[in-house]
N, C-alpha and C positions, 0 to 999 in steps of 0.2 A: 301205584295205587292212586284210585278218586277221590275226592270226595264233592258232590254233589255237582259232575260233571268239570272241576276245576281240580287244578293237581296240587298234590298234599305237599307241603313245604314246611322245614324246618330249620330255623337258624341255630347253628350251634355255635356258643361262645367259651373259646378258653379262657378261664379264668383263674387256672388255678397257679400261674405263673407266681413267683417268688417275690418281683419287683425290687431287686438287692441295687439297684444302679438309683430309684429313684426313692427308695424308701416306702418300705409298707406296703400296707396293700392300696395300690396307685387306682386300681379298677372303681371303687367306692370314695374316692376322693373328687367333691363337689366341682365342679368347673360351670353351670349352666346358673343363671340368676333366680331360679327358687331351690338350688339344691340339685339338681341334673348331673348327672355322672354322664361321661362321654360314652358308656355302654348304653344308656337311656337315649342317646339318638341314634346308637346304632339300632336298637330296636325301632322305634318309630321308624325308620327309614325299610329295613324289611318289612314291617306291617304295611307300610303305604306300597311295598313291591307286592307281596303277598305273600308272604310269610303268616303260618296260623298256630306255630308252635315255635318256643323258644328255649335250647338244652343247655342249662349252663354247667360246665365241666369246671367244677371248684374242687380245693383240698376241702375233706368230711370235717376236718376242726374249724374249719370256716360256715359251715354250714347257715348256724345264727344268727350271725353278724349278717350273713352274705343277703340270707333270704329276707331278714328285715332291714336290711335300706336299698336291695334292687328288687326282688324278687317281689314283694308285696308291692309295690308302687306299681306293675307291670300286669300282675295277676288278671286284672279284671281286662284287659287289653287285648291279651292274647296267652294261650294254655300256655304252663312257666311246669317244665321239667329238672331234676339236677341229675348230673354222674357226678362221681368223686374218681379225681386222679391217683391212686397208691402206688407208693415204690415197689408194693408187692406183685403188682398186679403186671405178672409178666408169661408170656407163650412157652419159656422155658427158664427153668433153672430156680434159685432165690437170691435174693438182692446182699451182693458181697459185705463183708463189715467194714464200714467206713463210709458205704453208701448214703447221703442224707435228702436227698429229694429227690423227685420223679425223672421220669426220662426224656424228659421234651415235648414237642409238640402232635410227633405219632402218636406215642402213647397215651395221649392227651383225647384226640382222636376216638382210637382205638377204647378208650372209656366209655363211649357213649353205643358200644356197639352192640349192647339189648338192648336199648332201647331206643333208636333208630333205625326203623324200617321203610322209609321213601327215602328221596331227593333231599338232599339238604346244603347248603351253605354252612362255611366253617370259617368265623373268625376271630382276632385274638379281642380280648377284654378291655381292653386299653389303648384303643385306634378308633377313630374317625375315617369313614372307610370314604362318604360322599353318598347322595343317597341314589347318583345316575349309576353307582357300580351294583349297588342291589336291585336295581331296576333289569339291568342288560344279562346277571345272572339268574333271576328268576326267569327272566324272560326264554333263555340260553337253556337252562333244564328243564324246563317247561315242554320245547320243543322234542330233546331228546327224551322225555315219558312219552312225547305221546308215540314218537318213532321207534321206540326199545326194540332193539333187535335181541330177542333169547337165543339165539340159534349157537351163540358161542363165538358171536363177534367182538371183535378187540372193544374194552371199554374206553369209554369216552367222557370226559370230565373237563372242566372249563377252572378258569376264573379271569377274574378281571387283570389286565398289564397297565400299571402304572409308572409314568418316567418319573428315572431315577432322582432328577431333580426335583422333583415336587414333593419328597419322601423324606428329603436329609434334614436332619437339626442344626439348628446355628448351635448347639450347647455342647455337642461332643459327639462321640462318633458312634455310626449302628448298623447292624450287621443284615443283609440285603442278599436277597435270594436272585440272584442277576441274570435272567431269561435271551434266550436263543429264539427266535420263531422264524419256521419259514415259510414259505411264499402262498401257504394256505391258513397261516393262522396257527398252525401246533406249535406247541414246545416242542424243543426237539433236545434243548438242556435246560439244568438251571445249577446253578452254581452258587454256592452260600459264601458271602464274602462279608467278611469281618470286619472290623474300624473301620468303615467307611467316610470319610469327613472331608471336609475344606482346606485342604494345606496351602497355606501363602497363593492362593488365589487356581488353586489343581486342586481339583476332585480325584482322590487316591483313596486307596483301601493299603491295610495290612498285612502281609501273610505271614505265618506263623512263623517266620525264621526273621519277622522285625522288622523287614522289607516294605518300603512302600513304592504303589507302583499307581499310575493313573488310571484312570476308569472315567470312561463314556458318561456324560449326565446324561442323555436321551437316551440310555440302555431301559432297557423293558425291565420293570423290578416285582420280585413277587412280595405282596404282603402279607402272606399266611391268609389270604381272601380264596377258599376254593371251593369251587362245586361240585357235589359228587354225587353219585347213588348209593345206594349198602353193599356194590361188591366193592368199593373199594375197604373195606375193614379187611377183606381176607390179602388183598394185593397188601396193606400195610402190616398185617401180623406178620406174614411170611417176610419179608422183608427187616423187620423187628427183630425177628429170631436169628436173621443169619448177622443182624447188625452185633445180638447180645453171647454170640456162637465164632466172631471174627476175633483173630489174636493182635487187632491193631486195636480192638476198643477198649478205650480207659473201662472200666465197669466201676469206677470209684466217682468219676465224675464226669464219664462222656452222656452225652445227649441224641438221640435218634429225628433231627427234625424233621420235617413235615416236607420243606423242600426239596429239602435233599435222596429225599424218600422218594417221591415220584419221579425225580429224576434218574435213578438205576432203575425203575419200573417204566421208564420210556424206554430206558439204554435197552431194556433186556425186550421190548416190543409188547411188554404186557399192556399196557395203554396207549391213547392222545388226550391231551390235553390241549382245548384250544383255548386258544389267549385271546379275550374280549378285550378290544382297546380301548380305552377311556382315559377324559381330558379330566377327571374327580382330581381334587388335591385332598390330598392325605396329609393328616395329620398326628400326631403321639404325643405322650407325654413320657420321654424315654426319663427324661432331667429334670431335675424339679424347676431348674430356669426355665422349663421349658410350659409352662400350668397360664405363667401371665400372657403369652402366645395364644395357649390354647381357648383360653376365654374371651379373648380379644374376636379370636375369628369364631365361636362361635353367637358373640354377642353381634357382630356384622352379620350375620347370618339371619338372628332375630329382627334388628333393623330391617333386613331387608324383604322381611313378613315371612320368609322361607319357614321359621319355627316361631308357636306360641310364643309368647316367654313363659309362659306356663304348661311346658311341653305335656304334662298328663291332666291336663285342665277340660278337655274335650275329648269328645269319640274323636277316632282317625280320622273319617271321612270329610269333619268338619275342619281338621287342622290341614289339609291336603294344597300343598302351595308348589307354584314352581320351582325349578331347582336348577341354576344356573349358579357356575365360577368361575 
């Protein structure tokens, strides 16, 4: 869909994540020098791509809190939607006893599935994405709306590839969707690897038998950054179901992520996903050691005129600055 000859876009933000590693809800935790939450430049960064809608996927008990310190500061900027994530809300079955929170990052997804009808971007709540990655994937779906093939061509969805070094925390370790691409730019895997960190001077992950094993810093990493159209809700339910349907899955405590998800939906040929490369450095707040980091860079940021220091102080057009790192 149009709208006034330019394509309809929509950022969607999870945010209904738990934050158990860093305490609290880390999304609403100030980081910017009048109060700015690191979801507050992810916005302004899709507004200045072109972003005209923004869906944040929260828990419904968060509601109040949520919408009075992001959601009103934003309101007059660009139209502010919510979904709510529920453990109930599942394609089959009902949620086992012992069950206590959502299903991950699909399901997360899959929440905002009435009420997103175009193109959209999907990112997590508590990331600094860079604002050349919101650039290269509006850009990226923008083309594929206007080429849409309905004839019942393989779908086609993007996001941005980030190296893995640019991604890690010096404060501990995090779990990294680690990307395959070939020689045109698709995914062709993606693989969810766990502990990722620094050991005595090797970059190693964990695998679930306590093993660690070295891993590539220049590996292509995914960060829950991806662009999609609305069929992908039905390739991730279907996928959902046979995740909540398999006799390997905890149903007490496993999770359905987002990476991992496209990645049997490549295996089986139902999609491409191609990988937009970009030099963006990515930042989180996975560790609370990790807040004095995250303000640091984006107060060099303000220096260096890229943001206000009063990021909702002016219209976009007016805040509108280069973006080099």
């Amino acid at each position: 869909m149009k709208k006034g000859g330019e394509i309809v876009m929509t950022l969607v933000i999870m945010a209904a994540g738990m934050g158990n590693r860093y305490g609290g809800l880390k999304q609403i935790d100030p980081l910017g020098p009048n109060g700015e939450f690191i979801i507050d430049y992810s916005i302004y960064d899709a507004v200045m791509a072109g972003c005209d809608r923004v869906v944040f996927i929260i828990k419904e008990e968060n509601y109040d809190i949520f919408r009075e310190t992001v959601g009103k500061r934003v309101e007059s900027r660009i139209k502010v939607e919510y979904a709510f994530q529920r453990m109930d809300d599942l394609p089959t079955g009902t949620p086992p006893d012992g069950r206590v929170k959502p299903w991950g990052t699909t399901q997360a997804v899959l929440a905002c599935r009435d009420i997103v009808k175009d193109s959209f971007m999907v990112i997590n709540a508590d990331d600094f994405y860079g604002r050349e990655a919101f650039a290269v994937i509006y850009d990226y779906l923008s083309e594929l709306e206007k080429t849409k093939n309905t004839s019942g061509a393989k779908r086609i969805y993007c996001m941005p590839g980030y190296i893995l070094k640019n991604t890690l925390s010096d404060n501990g370790h995090v779990s990294r969707g680690i990307c395959r691409v070939d020689k045109n730019g698709s995914l062709t895997s993606i693989v969810e690897r766990k502990k990722i960190m620094r050991n005595n001077g090797f970059t190693q992950y964990c695998d679930k038998n306590g093993s660690w094993h070295d891993i590539d810093e220049e590996s292509v990493a995914s960060m829950n950054f991806f662009g999609f159209d609305p069929s992908v809700f039905g390739l991730l339910e279907a996928g959902f179901k046979n995740f909540l349907n398999s006799e390997d899955t905890d149903l007490v405590t496993g999770e359905y992520l987002l990476a991992p998800a496209l990645g049997e939906a490549i295996a089986a040929g139902e999609c491409e996903v191609r990988v937009i490369p970009t030099d963006a450095k990515w930042f989180g707040v996975t560790y609370q050691a990790d807040r004095a980091l995250a303000k640091e860079f984006i107060n060099n940021l303000i220096k260096r005129g890229v943001y206000p220091e009063k990021l909702w102080g002016k219209t976009a057009t007016d805040r509108a600055g280069a973006y080099t790192v």
